[in-house]
N, C-alpha and C positions, 0 to 999 in steps of 0.2 A: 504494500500500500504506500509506501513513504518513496517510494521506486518512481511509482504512480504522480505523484504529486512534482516529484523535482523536476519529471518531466513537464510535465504542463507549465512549473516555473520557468523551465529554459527556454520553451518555446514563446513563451510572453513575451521572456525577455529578447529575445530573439526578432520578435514582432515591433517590440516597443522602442530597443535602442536606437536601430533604424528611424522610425519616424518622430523621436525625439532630437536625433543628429538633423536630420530634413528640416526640422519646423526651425532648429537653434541657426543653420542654415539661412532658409527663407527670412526669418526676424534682422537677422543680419545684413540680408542684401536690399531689404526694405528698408533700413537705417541710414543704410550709404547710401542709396542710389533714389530712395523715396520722397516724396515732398520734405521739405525741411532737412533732409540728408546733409552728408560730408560733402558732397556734389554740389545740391543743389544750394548750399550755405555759401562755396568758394565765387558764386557769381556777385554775391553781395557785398564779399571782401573786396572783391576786385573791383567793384564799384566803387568801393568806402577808401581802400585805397588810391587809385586813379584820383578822386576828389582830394584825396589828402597833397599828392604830390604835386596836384595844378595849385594848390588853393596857399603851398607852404607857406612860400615866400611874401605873399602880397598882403597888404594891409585890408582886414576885412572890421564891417563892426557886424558883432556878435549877438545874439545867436543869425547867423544864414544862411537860410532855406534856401537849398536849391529842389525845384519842381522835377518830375522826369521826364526825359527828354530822349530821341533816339540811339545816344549812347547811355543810357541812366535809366533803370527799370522804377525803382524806387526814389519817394522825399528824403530828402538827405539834409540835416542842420549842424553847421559848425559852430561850436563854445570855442570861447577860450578858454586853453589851458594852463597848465602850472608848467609844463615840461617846455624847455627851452627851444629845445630840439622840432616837438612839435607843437608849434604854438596855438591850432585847433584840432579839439577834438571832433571828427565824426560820428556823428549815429544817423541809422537810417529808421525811419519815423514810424511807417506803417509796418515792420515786420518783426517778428520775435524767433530766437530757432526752439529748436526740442526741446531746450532744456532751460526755456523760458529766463533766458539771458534774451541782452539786446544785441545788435551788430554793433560795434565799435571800433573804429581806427585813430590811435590807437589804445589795444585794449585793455592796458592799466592805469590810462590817464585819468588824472583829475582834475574837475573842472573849477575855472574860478568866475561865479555867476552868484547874484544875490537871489537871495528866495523868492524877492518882489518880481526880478524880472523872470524868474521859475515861474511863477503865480500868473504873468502877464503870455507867458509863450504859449504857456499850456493854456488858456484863454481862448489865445486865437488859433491853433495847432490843434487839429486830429492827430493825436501819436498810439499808438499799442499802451499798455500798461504798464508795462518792463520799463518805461523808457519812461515815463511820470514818477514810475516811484524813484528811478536811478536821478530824473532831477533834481528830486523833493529831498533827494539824500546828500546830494551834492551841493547843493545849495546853500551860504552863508547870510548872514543877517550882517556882515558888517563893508557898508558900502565902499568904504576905502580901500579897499583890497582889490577892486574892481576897476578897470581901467576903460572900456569900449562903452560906447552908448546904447540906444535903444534899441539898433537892429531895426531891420527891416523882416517880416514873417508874416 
């Protein structure tokens, strides 16, 4: 009887690893290649970048919205940052990935913007979520710290 049984166990498992390997599989090539994917994520960078490297050098006033345009899928708005190197941070407005982060170029800067003009952007600005709370947290109360004006959005 116990002969009986381990049979039936091996064949299960026999049955099961298989379409357990398959489904870990499939989960997998849905992740990379699926909406919101590794793929479909690098089209946003490459946007968020391209805008960074046109946008370095020139003097902008902050936050600015760029519209999309037939090189540019997505709204795209630059702050000013704290980082020398890059003086705006990019986000892109309307989109959030998997793991409910925002896009950002680039992606450990922080930004130097008063809460008031957080309060006024997000006002007149359709944005995702991710990207209201990432203002609301970035955002300071002390205006002197602040160098650009009121932006155009």
């Amino acid at each position: 009887m116990a002969d009986l049984s381990f049979g039936k166990l091996v064949r299960f498992l026999l049955i099961l690893l298989p379409l357990a390997f398959t489904a870990i599989i499939l989960l997998w090539l849905f992740m990379f290649f699926g909406p919101g994917g590794v793929i479909d994520q690098k089209s946003v960078y490459a946007e968020l970048q391209a805008v960074e490297i046109e946008y370095r050098n020139q003097k902008l006033e902050t936050p600015f919205i760029l519209a999309p345009d037939k090189n540019r899928e997505d709204r795209i708005a630059g702050f000013e940052s704290d980082d020398a190197h890059f003086p705006f941070v990019w986000i892109a407005l309307s989109r959030r990935n998997r793991d409910a982060r925002l896009y950002m170029v680039p992606g450990d800067a922080k930004l130097r913007i008063s809460c008031q003009r957080v309060m006024d952007f997000l006002k007149r600005n359709v944005v995702v979520a991710n990207v209201a709370i990432f203002l609301r947290d970035q955002c300071h109360n002390n205006p002197k710290t602040e160098v650009s004006g009121a932006g155009k959005g």
